[in-house]
C-alpha positions in Angstrom: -17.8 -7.9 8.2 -17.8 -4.8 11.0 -14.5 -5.8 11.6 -13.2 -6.0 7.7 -15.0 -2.6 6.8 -13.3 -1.1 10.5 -9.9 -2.2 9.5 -10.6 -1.0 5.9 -11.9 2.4 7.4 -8.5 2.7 9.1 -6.4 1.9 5.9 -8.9 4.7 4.0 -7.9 7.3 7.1 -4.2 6.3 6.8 -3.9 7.6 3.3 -5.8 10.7 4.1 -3.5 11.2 6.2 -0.3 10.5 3.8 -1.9 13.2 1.8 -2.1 16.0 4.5 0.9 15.1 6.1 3.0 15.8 2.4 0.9 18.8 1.7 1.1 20.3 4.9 3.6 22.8 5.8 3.3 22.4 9.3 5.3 18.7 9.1 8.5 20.6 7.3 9.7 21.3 10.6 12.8 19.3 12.7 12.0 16.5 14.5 14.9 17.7 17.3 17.3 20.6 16.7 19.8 18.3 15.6 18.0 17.8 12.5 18.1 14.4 11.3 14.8 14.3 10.1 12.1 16.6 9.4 7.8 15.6 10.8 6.7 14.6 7.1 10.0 12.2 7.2 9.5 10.5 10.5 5.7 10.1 10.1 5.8 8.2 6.5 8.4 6.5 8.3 7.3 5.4 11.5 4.0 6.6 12.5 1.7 6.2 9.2 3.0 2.8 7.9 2.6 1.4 11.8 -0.7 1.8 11.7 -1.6 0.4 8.2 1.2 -2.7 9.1 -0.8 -3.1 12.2 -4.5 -2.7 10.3 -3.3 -5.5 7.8 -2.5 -7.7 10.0 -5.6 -7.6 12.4 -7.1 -7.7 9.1 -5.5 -11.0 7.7 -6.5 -12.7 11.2 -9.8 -11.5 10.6 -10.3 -13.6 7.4 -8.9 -16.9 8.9 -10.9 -19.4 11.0 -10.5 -22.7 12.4 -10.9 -24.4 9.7 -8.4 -27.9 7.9 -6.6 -25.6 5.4 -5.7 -23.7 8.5 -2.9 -26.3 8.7 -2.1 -26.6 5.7 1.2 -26.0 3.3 -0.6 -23.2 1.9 -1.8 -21.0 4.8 2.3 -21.3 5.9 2.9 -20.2 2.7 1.5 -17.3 2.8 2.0 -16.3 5.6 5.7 -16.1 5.3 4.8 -14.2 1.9 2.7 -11.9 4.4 5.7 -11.5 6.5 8.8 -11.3 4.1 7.0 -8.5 2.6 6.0 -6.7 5.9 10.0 -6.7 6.1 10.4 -5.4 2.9 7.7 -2.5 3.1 9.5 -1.7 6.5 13.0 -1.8 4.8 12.0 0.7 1.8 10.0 2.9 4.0 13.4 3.6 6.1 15.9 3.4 3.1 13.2 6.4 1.2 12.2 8.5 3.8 16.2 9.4 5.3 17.4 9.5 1.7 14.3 11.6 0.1 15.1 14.0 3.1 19.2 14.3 2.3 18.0 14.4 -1.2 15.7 17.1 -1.0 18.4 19.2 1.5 21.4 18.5 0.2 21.5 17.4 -3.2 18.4 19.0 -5.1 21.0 21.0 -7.2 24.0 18.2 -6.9 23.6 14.8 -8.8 27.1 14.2 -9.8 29.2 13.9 -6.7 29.5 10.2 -5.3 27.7 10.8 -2.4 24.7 12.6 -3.6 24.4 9.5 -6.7 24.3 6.9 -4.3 21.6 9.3 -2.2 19.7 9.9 -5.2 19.9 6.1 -6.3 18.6 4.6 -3.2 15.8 7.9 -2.8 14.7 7.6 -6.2 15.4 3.9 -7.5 15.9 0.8 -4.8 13.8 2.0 -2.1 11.1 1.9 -4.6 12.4 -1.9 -6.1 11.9 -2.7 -2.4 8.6 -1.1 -2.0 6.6 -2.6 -4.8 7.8 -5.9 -4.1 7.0 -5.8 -0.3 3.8 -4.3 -1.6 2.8 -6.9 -3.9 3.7 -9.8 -1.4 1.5 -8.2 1.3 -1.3 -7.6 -1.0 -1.3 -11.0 -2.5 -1.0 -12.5 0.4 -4.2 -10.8 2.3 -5.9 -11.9 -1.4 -5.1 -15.3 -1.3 -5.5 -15.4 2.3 -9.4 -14.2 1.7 -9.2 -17.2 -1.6 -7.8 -19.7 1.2 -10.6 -18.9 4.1 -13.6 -17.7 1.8 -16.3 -15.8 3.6 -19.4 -18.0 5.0 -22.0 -15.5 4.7 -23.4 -13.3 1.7 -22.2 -10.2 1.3 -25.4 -7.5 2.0 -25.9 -4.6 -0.2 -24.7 -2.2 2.8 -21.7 -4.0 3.1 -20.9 -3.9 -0.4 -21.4 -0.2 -0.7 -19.1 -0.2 2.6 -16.2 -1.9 0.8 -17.1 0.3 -2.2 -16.7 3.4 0.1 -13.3 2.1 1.0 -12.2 1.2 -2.0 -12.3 4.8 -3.6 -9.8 5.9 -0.9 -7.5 3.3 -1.9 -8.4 3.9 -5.8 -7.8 7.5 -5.0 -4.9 6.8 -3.5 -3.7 4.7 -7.0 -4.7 7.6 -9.3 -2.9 10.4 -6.8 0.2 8.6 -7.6 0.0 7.1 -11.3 -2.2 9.8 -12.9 -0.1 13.4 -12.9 3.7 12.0 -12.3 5.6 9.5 -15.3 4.6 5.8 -14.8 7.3 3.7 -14.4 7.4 0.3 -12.4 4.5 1.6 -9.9 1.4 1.2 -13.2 2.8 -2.4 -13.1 2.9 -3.5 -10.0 -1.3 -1.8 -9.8 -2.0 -3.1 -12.9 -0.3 -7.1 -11.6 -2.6 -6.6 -8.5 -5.9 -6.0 -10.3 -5.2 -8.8 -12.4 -4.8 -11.0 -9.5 -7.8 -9.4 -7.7 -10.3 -9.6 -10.9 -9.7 -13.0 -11.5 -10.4 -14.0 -8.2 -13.6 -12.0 -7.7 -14.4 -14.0 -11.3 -13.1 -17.3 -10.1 -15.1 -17.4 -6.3 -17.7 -14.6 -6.5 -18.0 -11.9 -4.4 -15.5 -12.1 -1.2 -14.8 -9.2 0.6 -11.5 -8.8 -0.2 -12.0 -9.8 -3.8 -14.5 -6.9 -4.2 -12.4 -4.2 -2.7 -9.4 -4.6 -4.5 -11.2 -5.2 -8.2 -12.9 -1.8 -7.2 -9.6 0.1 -5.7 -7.2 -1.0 -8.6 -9.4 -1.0 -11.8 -10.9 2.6 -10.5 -7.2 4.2 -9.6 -6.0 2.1 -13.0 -8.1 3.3 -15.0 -8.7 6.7 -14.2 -4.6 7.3 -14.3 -4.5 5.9 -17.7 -7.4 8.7 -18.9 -5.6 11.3 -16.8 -2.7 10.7 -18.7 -3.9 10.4 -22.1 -5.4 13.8 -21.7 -1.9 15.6 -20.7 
């Protein structure tokens, strides 16, 4: 469980982070003086996401254990759901981040000439297609994962108010996103996950991951959905 609620403590710095690195003016400089990119690009690009790919995956090895379904069709599975979306989250994050820049540069005041469309389509629409569905897989997978290889021990009032903790970063996160901007796709690919993630915590108690999840998505759900009723 120190290991889970580590991991989980890096994912809950990693938004902070993603939140003071768009806010901040200090990351709308250039990366070089050629200008390709500008700090707030090349960190949601390459430095944030690094660390939370690398936290997820350290934290999926931390829920398996020797164990027969170790071998199994199932653990394969999933791990090459874990993976394929890994790819995908990597994909989107380089297809958004170089076109939100040229977007935001070049074509803020310039939708109709070809090249600005197809900027603004893959800034605004298909990195996002890509995003959500490399976000579900990886989600689902660390869920099913945590279903596959259940936790041993019982889960301690501490460590409960640990992954509680956690989970308001994450629901935070949720309700940054879906609760002041229109909801499109993103409320049901959030609202899919905690679905998922309440049914299991119903289904096989209270697992870790189970727990953090129900908490992260029903909090960031349901708080977006009174933030927008009230605008």
């Amino acid at each position: 469980m120190q290991r889970i609620h580590t991991l989980l403590g890096i994912q809950s710095l990693v938004a902070i982070l993603v939140s003071i690195n768009r806010l901040g003016t200090w990351t709308l400089g250039y990366v070089l003086p050629n200008e390709f990119l500008r700090w707030v690009d090349f960190n949601n690009m390459l430095v944030l996401p690094l660390i939370s790919v690398v936290a997820s995956y350290l934290l999926k090895k931390t829920l398996e254990y020797d164990a027969p379904q170790r071998e199994g069709r199932s653990h394969i599975g999933w791990n090459l759901v874990f993976i394929v979306g890994l790819y995908l989250l990597a994909a989107s994050y380089g297809d958004h981040e170089v076109t939100n820049y040229l977007h935001q540069r070049f074509c803020a005041t310039d939708s109709a000439s070809d090249l600005c469309r197809i900027v603004i389509f893959n800034d605004d629409e298909f990195s996002h297609w890509i995003f959500f569905t490399g976000f579900v897989m990886v989600n689902a997978a660390i869920l099913f994962m945590q279903n596959l290889f259940p936790y041993r021990e019982n889960i301690t009032n501490t460590d409960f108010a640990l992954l509680a903790l956690n989970a308001l970063f994450l629901g935070a996160g949720v309700f940054a996103n879906l609760g002041f901007e229109e909801i499109g796709l993103d409320l049901y690919v959030v609202a899919f996950l905690a679905l998922i993630s309440v049914y299991l915590l119903w289904r096989r108690g209270r697992q870790p991951m189970f727990v953090y999840y129900t908490l992260a998505y029903w909090l960031g759900l349901l708080g977006s959905l009174i933030a927008q009723a009230l605008r």
